[in-house]
Biopython code that builds the backbone (N, CA, C, O; Angstrom):
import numpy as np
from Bio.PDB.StructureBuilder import StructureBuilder

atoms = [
    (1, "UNK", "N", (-18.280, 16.538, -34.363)),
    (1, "UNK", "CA", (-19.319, 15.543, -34.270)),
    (1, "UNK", "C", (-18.931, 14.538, -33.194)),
    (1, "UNK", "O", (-17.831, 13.987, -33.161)),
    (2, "UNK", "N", (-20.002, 14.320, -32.235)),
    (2, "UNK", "CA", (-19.421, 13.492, -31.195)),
    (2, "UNK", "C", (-20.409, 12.098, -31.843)),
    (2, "UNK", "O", (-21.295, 12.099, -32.697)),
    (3, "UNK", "N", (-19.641, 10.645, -30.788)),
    (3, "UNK", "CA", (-20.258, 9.624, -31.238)),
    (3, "UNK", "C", (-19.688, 8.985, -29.798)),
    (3, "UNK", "O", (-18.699, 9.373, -29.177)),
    (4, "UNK", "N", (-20.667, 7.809, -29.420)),
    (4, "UNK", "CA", (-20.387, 6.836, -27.935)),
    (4, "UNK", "C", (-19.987, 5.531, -29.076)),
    (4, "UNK", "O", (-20.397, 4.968, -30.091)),
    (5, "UNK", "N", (-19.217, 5.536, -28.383)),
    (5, "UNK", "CA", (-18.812, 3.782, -28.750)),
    (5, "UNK", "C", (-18.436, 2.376, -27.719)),
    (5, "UNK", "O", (-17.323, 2.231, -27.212)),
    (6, "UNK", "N", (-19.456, 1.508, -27.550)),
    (6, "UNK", "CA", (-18.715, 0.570, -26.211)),
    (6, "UNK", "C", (-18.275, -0.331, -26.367)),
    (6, "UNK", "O", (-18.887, -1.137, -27.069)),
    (7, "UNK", "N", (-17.018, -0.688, -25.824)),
    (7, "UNK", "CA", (-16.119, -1.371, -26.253)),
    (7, "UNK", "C", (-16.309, -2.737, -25.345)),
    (7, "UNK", "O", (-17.122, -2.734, -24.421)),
    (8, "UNK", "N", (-15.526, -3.893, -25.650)),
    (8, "UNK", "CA", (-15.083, -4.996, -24.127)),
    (8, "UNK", "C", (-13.865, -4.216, -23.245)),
    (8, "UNK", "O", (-13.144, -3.277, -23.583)),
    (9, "UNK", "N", (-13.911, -4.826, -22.237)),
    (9, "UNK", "CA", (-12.782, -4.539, -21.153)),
    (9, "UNK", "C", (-11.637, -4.722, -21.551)),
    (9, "UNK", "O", (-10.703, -4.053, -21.108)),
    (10, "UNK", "N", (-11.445, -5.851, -22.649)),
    (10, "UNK", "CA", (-10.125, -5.802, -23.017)),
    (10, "UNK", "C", (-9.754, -4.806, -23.928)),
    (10, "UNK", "O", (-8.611, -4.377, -23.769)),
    (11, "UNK", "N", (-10.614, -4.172, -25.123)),
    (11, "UNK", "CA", (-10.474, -3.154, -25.380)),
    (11, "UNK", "C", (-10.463, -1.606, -25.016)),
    (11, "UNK", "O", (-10.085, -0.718, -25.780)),
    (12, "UNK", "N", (-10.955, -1.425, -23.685)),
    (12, "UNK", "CA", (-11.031, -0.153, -22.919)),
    (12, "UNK", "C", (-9.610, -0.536, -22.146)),
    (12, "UNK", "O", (-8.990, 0.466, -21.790)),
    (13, "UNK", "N", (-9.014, -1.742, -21.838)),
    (13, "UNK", "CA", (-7.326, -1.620, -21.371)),
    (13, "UNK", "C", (-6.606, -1.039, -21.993)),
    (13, "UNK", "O", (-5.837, -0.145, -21.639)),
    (14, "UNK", "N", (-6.852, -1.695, -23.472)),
    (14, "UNK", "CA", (-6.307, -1.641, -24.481)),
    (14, "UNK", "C", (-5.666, 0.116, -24.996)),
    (14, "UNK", "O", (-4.522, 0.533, -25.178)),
    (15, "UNK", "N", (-6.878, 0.710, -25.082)),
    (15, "UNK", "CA", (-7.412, 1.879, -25.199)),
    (15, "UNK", "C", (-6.190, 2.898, -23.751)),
    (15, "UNK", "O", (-5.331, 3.755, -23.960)),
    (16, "UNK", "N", (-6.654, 2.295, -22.439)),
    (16, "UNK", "CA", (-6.431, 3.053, -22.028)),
    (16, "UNK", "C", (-4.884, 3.314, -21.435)),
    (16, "UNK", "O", (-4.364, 4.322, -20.957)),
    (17, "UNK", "N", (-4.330, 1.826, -21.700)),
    (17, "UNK", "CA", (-2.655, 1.725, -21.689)),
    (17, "UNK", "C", (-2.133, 2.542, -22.794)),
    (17, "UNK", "O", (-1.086, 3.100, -22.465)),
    (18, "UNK", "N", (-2.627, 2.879, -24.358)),
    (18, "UNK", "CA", (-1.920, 3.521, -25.109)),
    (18, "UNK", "C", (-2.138, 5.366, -24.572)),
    (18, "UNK", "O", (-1.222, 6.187, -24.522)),
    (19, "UNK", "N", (-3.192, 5.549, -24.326)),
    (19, "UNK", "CA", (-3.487, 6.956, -23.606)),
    (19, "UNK", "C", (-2.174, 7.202, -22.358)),
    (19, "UNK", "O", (-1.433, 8.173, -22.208)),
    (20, "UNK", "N", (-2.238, 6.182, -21.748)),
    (20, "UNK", "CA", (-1.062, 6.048, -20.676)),
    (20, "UNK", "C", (0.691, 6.379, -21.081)),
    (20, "UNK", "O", (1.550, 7.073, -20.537)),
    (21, "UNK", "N", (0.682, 5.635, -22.120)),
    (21, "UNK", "CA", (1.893, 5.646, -22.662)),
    (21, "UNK", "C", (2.381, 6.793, -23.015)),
    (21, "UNK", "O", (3.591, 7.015, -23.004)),
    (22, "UNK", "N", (1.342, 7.803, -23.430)),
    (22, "UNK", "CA", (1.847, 8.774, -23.468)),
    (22, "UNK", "C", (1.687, 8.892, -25.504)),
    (22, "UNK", "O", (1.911, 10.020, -25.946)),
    (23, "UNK", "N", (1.464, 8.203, -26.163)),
    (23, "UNK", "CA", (1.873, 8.266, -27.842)),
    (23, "UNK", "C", (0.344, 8.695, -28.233)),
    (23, "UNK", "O", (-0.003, 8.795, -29.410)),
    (24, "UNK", "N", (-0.632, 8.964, -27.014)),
    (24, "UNK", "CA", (-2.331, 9.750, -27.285)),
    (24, "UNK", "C", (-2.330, 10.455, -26.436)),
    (24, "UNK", "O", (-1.335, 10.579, -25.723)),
    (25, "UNK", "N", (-3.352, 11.084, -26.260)),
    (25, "UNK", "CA", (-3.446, 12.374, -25.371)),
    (25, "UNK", "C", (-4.867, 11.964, -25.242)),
    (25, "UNK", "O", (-5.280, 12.725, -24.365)),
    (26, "UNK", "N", (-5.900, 11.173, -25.619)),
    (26, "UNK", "CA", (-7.216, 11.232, -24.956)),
    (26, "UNK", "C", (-7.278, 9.796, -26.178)),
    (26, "UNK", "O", (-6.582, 9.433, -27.125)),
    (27, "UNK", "N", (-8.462, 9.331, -25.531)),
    (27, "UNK", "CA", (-9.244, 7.879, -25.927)),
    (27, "UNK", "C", (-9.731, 7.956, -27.604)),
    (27, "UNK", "O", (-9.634, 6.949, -28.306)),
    (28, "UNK", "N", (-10.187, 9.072, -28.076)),
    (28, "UNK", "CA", (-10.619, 9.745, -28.905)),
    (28, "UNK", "C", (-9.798, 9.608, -29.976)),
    (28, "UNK", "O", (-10.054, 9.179, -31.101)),
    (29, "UNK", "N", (-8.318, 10.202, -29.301)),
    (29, "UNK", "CA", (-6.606, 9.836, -30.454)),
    (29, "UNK", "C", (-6.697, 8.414, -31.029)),
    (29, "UNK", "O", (-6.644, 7.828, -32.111)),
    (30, "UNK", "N", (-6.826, 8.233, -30.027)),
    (30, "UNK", "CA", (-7.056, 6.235, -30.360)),
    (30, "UNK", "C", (-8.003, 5.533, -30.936)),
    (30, "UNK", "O", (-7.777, 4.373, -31.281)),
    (31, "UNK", "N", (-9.067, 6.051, -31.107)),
    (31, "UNK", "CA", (-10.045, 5.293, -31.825)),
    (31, "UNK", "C", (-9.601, 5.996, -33.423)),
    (31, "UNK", "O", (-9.565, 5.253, -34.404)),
    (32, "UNK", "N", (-9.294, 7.410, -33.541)),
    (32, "UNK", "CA", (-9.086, 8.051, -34.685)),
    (32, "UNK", "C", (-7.907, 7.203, -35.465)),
    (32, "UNK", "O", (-7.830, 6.906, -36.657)),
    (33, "UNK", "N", (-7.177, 6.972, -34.565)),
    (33, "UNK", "CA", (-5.759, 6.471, -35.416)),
    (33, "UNK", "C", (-6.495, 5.057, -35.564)),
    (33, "UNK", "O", (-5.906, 4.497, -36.488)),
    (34, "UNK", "N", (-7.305, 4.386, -35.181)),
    (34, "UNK", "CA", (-7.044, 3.105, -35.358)),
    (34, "UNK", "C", (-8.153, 2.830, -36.514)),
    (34, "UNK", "O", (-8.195, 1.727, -37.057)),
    (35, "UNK", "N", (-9.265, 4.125, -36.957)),
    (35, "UNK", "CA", (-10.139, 4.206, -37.910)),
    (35, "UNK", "C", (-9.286, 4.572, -39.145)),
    (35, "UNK", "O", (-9.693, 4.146, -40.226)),
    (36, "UNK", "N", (-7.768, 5.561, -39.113)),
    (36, "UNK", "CA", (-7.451, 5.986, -39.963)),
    (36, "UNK", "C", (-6.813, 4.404, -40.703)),
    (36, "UNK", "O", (-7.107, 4.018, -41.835)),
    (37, "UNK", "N", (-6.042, 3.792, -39.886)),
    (37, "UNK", "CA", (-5.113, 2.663, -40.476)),
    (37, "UNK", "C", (-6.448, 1.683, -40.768)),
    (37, "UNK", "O", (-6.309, 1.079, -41.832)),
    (38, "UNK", "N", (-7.668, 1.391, -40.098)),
    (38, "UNK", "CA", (-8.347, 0.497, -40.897)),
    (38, "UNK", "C", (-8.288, 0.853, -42.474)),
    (38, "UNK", "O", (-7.985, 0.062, -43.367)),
    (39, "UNK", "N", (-8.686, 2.382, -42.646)),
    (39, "UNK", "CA", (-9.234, 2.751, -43.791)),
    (39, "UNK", "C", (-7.647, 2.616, -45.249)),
    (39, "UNK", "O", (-7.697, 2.482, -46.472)),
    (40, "UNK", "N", (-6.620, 2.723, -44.402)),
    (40, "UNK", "CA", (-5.550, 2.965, -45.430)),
    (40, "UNK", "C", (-5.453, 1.106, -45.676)),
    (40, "UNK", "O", (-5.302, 0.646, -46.808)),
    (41, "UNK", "N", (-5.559, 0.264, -44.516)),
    (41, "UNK", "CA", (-5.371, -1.613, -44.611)),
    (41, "UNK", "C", (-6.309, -1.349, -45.599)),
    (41, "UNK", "O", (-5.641, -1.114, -46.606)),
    (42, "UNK", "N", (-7.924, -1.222, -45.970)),
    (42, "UNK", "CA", (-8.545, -1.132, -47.087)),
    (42, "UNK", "C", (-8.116, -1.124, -48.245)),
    (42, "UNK", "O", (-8.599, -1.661, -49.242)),
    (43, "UNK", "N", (-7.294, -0.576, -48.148)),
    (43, "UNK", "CA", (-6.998, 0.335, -49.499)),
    (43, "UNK", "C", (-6.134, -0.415, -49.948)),
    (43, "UNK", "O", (-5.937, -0.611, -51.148)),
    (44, "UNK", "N", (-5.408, -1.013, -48.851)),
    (44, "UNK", "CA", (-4.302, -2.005, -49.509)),
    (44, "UNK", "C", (-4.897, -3.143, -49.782)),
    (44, "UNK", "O", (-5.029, -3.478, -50.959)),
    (45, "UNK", "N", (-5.426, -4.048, -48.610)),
    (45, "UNK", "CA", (-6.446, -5.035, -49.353)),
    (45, "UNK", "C", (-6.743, -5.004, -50.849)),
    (45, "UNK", "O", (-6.415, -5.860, -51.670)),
    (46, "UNK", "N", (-7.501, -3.740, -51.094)),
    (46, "UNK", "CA", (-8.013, -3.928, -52.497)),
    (46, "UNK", "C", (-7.299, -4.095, -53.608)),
    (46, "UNK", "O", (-7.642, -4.813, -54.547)),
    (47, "UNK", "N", (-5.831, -3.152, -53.516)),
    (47, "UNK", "CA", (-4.810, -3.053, -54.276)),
    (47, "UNK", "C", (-4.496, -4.831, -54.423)),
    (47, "UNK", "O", (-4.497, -5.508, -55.450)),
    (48, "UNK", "N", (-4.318, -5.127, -53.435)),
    (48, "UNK", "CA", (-3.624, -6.635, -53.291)),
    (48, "UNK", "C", (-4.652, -7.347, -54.156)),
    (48, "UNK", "O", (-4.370, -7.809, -55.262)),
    (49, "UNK", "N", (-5.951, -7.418, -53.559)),
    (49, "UNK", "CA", (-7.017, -8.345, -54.928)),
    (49, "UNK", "C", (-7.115, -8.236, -55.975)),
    (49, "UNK", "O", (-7.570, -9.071, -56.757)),
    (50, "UNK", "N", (-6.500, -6.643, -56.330)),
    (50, "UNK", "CA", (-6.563, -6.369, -57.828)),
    (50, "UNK", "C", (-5.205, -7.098, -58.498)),
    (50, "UNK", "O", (-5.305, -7.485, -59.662)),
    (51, "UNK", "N", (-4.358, -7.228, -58.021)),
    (51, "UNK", "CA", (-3.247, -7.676, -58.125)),
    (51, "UNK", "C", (-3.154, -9.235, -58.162)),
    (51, "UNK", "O", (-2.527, -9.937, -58.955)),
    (52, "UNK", "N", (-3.671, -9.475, -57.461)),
    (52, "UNK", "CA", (-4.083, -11.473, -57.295)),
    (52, "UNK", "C", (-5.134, -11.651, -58.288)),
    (52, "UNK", "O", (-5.117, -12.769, -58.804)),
    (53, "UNK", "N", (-6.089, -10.820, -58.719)),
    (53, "UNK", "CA", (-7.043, -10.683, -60.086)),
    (53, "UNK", "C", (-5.784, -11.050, -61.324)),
    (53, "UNK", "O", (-5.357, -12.027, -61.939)),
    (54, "UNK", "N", (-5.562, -9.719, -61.222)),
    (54, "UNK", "CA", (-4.794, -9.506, -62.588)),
    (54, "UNK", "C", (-3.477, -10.808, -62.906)),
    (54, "UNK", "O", (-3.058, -10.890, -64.061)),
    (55, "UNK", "N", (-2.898, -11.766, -61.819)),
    (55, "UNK", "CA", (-1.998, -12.857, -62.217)),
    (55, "UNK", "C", (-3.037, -13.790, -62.102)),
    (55, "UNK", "O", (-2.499, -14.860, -62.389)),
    (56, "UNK", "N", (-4.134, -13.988, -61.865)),
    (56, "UNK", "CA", (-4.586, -15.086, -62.335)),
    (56, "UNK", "C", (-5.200, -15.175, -63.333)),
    (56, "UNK", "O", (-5.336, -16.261, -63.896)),
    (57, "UNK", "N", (-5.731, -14.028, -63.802)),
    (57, "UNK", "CA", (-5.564, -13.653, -65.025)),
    (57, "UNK", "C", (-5.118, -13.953, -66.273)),
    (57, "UNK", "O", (-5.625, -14.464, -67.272)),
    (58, "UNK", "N", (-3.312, -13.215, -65.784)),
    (58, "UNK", "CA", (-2.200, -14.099, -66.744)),
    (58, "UNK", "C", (-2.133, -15.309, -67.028)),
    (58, "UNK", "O", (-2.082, -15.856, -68.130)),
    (59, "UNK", "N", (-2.134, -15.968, -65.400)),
    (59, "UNK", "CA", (-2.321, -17.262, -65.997)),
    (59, "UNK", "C", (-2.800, -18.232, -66.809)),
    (59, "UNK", "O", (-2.215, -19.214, -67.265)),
    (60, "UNK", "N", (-4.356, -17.726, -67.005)),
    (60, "UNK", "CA", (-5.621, -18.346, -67.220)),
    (60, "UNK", "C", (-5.326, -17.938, -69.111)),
    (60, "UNK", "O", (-5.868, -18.604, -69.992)),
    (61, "UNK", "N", (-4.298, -16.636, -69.437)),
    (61, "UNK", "CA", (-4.773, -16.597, -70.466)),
    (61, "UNK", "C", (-3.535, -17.366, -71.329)),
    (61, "UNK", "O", (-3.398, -17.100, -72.523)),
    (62, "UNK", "N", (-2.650, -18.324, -70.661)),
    (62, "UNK", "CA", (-1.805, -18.984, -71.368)),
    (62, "UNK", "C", (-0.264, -18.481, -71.423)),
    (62, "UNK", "O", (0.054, -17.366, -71.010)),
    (63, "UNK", "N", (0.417, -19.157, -71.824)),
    (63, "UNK", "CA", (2.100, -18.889, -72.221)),
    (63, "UNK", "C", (2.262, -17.773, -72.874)),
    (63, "UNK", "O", (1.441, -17.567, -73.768)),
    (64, "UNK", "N", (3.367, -16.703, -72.639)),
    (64, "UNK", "CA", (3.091, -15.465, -73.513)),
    (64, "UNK", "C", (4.351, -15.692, -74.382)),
    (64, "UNK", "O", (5.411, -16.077, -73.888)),
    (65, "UNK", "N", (4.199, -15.452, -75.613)),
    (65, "UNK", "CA", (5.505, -15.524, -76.952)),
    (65, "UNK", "C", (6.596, -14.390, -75.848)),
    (65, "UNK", "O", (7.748, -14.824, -75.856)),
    (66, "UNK", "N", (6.482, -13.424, -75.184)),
    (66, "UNK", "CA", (7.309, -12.666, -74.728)),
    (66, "UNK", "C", (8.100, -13.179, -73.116)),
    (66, "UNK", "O", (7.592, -13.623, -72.086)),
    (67, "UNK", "N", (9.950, -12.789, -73.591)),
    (67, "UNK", "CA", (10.285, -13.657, -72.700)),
    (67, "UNK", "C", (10.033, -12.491, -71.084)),
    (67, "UNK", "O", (9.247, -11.544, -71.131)),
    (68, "UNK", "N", (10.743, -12.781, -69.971)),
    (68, "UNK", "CA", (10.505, -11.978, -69.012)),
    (68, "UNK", "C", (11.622, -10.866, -68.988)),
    (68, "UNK", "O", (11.681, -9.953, -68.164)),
    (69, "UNK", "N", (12.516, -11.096, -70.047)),
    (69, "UNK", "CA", (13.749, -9.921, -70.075)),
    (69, "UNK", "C", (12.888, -8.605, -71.296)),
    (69, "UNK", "O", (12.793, -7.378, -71.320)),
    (70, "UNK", "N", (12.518, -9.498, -71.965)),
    (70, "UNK", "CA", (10.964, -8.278, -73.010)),
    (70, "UNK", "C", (10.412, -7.743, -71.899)),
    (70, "UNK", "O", (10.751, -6.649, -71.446)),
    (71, "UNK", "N", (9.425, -8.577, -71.339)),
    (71, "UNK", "CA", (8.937, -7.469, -70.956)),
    (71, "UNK", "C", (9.341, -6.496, -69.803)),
    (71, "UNK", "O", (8.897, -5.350, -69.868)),
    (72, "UNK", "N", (10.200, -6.872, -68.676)),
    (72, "UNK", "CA", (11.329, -5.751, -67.961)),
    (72, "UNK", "C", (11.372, -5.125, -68.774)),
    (72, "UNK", "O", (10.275, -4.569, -68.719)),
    (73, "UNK", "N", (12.136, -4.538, -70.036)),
    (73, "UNK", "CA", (12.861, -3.732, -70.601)),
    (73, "UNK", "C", (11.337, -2.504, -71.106)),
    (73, "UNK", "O", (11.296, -1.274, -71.095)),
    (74, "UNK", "N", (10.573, -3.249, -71.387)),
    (74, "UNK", "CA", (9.438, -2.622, -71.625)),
    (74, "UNK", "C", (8.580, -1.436, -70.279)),
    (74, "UNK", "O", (7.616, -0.673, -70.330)),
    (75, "UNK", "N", (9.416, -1.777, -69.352)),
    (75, "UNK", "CA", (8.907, -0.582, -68.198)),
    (75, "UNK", "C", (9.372, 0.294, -68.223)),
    (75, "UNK", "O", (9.898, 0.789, -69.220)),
    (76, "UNK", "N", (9.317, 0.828, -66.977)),
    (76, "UNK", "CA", (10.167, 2.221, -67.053)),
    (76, "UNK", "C", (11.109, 1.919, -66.532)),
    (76, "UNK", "O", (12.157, 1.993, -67.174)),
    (77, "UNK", "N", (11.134, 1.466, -65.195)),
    (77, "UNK", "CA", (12.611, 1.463, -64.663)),
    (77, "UNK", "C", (13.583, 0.179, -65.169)),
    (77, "UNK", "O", (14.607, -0.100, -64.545)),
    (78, "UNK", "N", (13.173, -0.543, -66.317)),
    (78, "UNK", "CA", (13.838, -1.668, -67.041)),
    (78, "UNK", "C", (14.520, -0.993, -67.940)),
    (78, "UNK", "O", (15.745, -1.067, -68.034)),
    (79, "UNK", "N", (13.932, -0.421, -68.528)),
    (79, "UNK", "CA", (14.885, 0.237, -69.704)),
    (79, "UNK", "C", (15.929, 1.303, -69.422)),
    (79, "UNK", "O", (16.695, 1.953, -70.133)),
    (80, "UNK", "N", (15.706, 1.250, -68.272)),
    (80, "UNK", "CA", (17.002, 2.783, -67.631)),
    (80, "UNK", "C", (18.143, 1.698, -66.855)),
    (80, "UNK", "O", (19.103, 2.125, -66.215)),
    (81, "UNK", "N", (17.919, 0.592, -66.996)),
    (81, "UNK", "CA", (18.727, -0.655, -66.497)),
    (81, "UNK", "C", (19.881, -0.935, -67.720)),
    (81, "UNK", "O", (20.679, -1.866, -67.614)),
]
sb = StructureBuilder()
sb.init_structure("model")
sb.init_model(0)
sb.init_chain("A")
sb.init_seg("    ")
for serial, (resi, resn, name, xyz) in enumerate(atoms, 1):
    if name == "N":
        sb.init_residue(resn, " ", resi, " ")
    sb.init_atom(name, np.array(xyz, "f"), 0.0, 1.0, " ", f" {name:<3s}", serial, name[0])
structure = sb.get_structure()
């Protein structure tokens, strides 16, 4: 599947110094790799909000009776500690 995409000048440098360098072989390498790592940053993003969700969370729901050596031991790699 082909697709045109137009870029600014600073991005067609951009583009065409890494083709240069030798670490792409056509313009094409480069837009692919740089669609693949958007899509994996996504992925982390989301992980990360779910993660900034879930401690504010904790927070919000108060002091827990359990100390922080409970719950370590309660994982997996705590209890092999």
């Amino acid at each position: 599947m082909q697709m045109n995409v137009s870029v600014t000048s600073e991005l067609y440098e951009f583009v065409q110094r890494k083709v240069q360098s030798g670490l792409y072989g056509n313009a094409s390498e480069v837009a692919r790799d740089a669609l693949r790592r958007m899509d994996e940053r996504a992925v982390v993003d989301t992980a990360w909000g779910e993660l900034n969700n879930t401690l504010k969370a904790s927070v919000a729901s108060g002091r827990s009776p359990h100390s922080v050596r409970d719950i370590i031991s309660r994982t997996p790699r705590g209890s092999n500690e």
